[in-house]
C-alpha positions in Angstrom: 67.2 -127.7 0.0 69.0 -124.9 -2.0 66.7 -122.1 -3.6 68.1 -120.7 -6.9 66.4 -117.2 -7.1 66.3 -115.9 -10.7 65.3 -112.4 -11.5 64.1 -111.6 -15.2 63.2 -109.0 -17.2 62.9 -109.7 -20.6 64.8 -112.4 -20.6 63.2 -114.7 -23.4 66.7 -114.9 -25.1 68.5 -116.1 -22.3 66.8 -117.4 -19.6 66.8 -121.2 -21.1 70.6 -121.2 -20.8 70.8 -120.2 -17.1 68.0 -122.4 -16.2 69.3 -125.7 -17.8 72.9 -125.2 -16.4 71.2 -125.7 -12.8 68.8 -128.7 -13.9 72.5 -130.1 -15.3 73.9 -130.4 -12.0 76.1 -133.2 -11.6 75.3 -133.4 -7.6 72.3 -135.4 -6.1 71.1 -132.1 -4.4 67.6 -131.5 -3.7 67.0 -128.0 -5.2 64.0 -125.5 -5.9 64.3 -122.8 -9.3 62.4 -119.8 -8.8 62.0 -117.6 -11.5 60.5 -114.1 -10.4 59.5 -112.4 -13.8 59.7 -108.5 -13.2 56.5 -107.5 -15.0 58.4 -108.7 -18.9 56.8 -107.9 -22.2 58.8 -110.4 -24.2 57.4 -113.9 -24.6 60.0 -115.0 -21.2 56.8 -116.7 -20.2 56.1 -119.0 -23.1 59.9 -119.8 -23.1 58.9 -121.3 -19.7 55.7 -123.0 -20.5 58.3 -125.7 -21.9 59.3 -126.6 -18.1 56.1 -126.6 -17.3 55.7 -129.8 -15.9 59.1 -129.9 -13.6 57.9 -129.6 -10.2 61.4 -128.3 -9.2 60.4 -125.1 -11.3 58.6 -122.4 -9.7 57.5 -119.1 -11.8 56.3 -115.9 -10.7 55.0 -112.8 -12.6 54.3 -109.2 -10.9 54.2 -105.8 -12.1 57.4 -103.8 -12.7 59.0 -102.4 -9.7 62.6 -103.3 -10.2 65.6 -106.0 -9.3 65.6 -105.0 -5.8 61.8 -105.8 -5.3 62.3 -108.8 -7.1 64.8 -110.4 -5.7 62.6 -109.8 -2.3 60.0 -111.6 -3.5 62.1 -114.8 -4.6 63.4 -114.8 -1.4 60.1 -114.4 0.3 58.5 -117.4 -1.6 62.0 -119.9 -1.2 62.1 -122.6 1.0 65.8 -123.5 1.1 68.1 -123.2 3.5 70.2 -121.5 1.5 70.3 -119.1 -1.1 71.7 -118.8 -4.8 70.8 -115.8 -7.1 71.8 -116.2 -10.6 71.1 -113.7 -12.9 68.8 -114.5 -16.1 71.6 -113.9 -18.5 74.3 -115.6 -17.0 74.7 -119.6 -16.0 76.7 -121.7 -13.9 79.1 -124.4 -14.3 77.4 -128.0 -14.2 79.5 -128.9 -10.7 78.3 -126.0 -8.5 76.6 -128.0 -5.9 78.7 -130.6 -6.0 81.6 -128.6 -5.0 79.5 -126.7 -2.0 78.1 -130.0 -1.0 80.6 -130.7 1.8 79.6 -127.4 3.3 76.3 -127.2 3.1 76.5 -130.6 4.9 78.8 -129.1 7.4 76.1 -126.3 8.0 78.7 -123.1 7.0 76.0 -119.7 6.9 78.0 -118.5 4.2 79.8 -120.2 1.1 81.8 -118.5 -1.7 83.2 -119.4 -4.9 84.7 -116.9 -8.1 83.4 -115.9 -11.4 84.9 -116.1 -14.8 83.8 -112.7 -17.3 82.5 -114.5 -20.7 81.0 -113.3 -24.0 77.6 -114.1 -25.5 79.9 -116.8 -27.7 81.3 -118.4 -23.8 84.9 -116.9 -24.6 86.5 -115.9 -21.6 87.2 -112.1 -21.0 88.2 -111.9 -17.6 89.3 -115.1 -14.8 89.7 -112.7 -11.3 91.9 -113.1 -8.8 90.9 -116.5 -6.7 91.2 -116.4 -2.4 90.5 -119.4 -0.9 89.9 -120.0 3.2 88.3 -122.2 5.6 87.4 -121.7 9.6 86.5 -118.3 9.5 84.2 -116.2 10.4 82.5 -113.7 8.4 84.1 -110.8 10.0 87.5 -112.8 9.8 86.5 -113.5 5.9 86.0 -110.2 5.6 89.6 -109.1 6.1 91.1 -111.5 4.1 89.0 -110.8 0.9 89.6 -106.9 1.8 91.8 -105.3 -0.8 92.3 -108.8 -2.7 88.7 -109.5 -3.7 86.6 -106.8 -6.4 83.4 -108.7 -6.0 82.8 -108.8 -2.6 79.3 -107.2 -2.8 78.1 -109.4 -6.3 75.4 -111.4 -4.8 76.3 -114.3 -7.2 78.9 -115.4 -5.7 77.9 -117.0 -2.6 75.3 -119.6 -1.0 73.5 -117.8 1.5 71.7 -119.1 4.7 68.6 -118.0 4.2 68.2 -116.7 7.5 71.0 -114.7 7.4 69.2 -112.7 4.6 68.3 -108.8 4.7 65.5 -107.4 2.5 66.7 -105.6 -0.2 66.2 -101.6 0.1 63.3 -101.2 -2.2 63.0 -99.5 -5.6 66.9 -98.6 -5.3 69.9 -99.7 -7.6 73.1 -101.0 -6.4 70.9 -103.2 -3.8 74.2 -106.0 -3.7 76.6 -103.3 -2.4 73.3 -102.1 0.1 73.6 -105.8 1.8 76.1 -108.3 0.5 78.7 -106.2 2.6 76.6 -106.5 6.2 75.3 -110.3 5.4 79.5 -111.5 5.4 79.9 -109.4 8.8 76.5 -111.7 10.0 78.1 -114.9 9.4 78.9 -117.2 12.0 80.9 -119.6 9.5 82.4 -118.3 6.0 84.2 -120.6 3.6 85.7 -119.2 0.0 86.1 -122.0 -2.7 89.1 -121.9 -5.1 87.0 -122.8 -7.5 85.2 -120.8 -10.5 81.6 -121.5 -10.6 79.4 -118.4 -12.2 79.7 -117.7 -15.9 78.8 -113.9 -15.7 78.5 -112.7 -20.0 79.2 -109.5 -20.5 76.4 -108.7 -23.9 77.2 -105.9 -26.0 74.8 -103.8 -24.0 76.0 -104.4 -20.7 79.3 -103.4 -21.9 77.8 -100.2 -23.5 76.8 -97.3 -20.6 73.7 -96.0 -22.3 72.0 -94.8 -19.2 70.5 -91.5 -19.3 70.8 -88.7 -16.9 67.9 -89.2 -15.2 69.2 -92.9 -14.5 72.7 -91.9 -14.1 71.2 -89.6 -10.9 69.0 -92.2 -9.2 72.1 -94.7 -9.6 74.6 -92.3 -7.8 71.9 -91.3 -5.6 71.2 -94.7 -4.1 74.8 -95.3 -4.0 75.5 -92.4 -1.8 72.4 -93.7 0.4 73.8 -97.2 0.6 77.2 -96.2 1.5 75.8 -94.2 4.7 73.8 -96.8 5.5 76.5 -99.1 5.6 78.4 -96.8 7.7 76.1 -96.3 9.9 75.4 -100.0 10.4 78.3 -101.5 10.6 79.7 -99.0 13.8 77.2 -100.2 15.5 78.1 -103.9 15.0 80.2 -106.0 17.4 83.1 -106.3 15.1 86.9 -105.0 15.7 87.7 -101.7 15.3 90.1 -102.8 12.5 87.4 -104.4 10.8 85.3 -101.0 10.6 88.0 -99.2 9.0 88.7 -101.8 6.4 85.2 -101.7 5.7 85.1 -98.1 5.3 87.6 -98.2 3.2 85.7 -100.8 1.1 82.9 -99.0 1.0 85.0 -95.8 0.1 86.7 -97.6 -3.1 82.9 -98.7 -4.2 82.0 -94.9 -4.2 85.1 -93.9 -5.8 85.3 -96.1 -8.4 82.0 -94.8 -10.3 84.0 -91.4 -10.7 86.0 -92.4 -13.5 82.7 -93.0 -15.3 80.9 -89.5 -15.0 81.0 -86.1 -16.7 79.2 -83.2 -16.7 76.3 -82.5 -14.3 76.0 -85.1 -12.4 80.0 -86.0 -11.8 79.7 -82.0 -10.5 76.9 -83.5 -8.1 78.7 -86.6 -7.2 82.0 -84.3 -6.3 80.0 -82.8 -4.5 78.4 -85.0 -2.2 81.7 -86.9 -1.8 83.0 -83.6 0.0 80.2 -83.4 1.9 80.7 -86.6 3.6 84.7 -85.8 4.0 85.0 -89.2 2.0 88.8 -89.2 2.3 88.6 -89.0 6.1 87.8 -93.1 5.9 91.7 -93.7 4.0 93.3 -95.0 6.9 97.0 -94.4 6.5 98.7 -97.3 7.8 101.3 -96.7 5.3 102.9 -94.8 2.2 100.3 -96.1 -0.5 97.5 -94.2 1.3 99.1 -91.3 2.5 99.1 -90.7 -1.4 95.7 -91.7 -2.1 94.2 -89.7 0.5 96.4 -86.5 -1.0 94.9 -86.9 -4.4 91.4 -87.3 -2.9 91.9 -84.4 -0.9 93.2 -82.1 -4.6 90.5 -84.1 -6.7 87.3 -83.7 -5.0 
């Protein structure tokens, strides 16, 4: 049984597509939908009164509290063995299960495929770099998709054992980077899929940073508080020493990127807080590229 987990929020405009690419499913898959509507005030629910009578259809409504908290409770009401979050704005293609089939069957904790970026109008924007491997563990799959692989963390983009999942730190943003990272390192078995299999649309407002202050701070807040976390937790994992330093330095990139994106106030704050943790002390330099990067780091911040 496979549990597709869908998070909404006013989400009456778009939540028909993402549901009917997963009851299009060309694969004889025995699946669950659960919709977890995060306390909407659009008419998502009488959008769903139409699937009504699907059994396979499951809808929850709770007062506003965030994606974190709702993605918790999804997971808390599935009954699959595995996973699937999809996101109530974006869909997936019609052979999804039936390319992960083999591998559920084979009983792999962890199974990932790739995303293509499209518009509201399904044009393609962005097709990212593809890594395919078999036999690995999630600490070996970890390496490889180090440095080669931007969405490690996007929870999308995997089939997760259920049991392999970690509650979601709650009320906090950025609650993918906060777990996807330490989930991969849990896996026993880890499979990546040359294939492309989540549709992620980038709307005009998603491409648009409108957040305010206020939201820009809580955002780089958690951040920081994920990043230490993740620290923190994976030195005291079983896992090579070679493995905590490239996962350092993934975490590292994840903080720096956000950088480029601030001004005033609270990139001051950020810069600061960066210097306080001695961020370019986890640049390993194993060779000339990141003897450079840690220099600018070190004049930057």
């Amino acid at each position: 049984m496979i549990s597709f987990i869908i998070p909404s929020f006013n989400s009456a405009s778009t939540i028909k597509r993402t549901i009917e690419s997963i009851l299009s499913q060309t694969a004889n898959i025995k699946y669950e939908i659960i919709i977890v509507d995060d306390g909407s005030i659009d008419n998502t629910e009488e959008v769903l009164r139409n699937y009504e009578k699907d059994e396979r259809i499951k809808y929850y409504k709770k007062e506003n509290s965030g994606v974190a908290d709702t993605r918790n409770y999804g997971v808390k009401m599935a009954t699959g063995e595995y996973i699937i979050f999809v996101d109530s704005d974006d869909y997936i293609s019609h052979d999804l299960l039936k390319d992960i089939e083999p591998f559920i069957l084979q009983n792999i904790d962890l199974i990932k495929w790739n995303p293509i970026f499209v518009d509201e109008n399904k044009n393609e924007l962005l097709k990212p770099q593809s890594v395919a491997f078999e036999g690995v563990t999630g600490e070996q799959g970890f390496n490889i998709l180090f440095g080669r692989d931007n969405f490690i963390d996007c929870l999308w983009n995997y089939a997760i054992k259920k049991e392999l999942m970690i509650e979601f730190p709650s009320g906090t943003y950025h609650e993918d980077f906060a777990t996807m990272p330490i989930i991969i390192l849990k896996a026993k078995s880890f499979v990546s899929l040359d294939k492309r299999e989540y549709f992620y649309v980038q709307s005009k407002n998603s491409i648009m940073r409108n957040d305010n202050d206020k939201k820009t701070r809580k955002k780089l807040e958690d951040k920081l508080m994920h990043f230490d976390n993740l620290i923190k937790t994976s030195n005291n994992m079983n896992i090579q020493k070679q493995t905590k330093e490239n996962f350092a330095i993934y975490a590292t990139n994840s903080l720096l990127v956000v950088l480029k994106d601030l001004n005033g106030e609270n990139k001051e704050f950020y810069k600061k807080e960066l210097k306080k943790r001695k961020i370019w002390r986890y640049i390993k330099i194993r060779n000339l590229k990141q003897l450079v990067k840690r220099i600018i780091l070190l004049i930057k911040i």
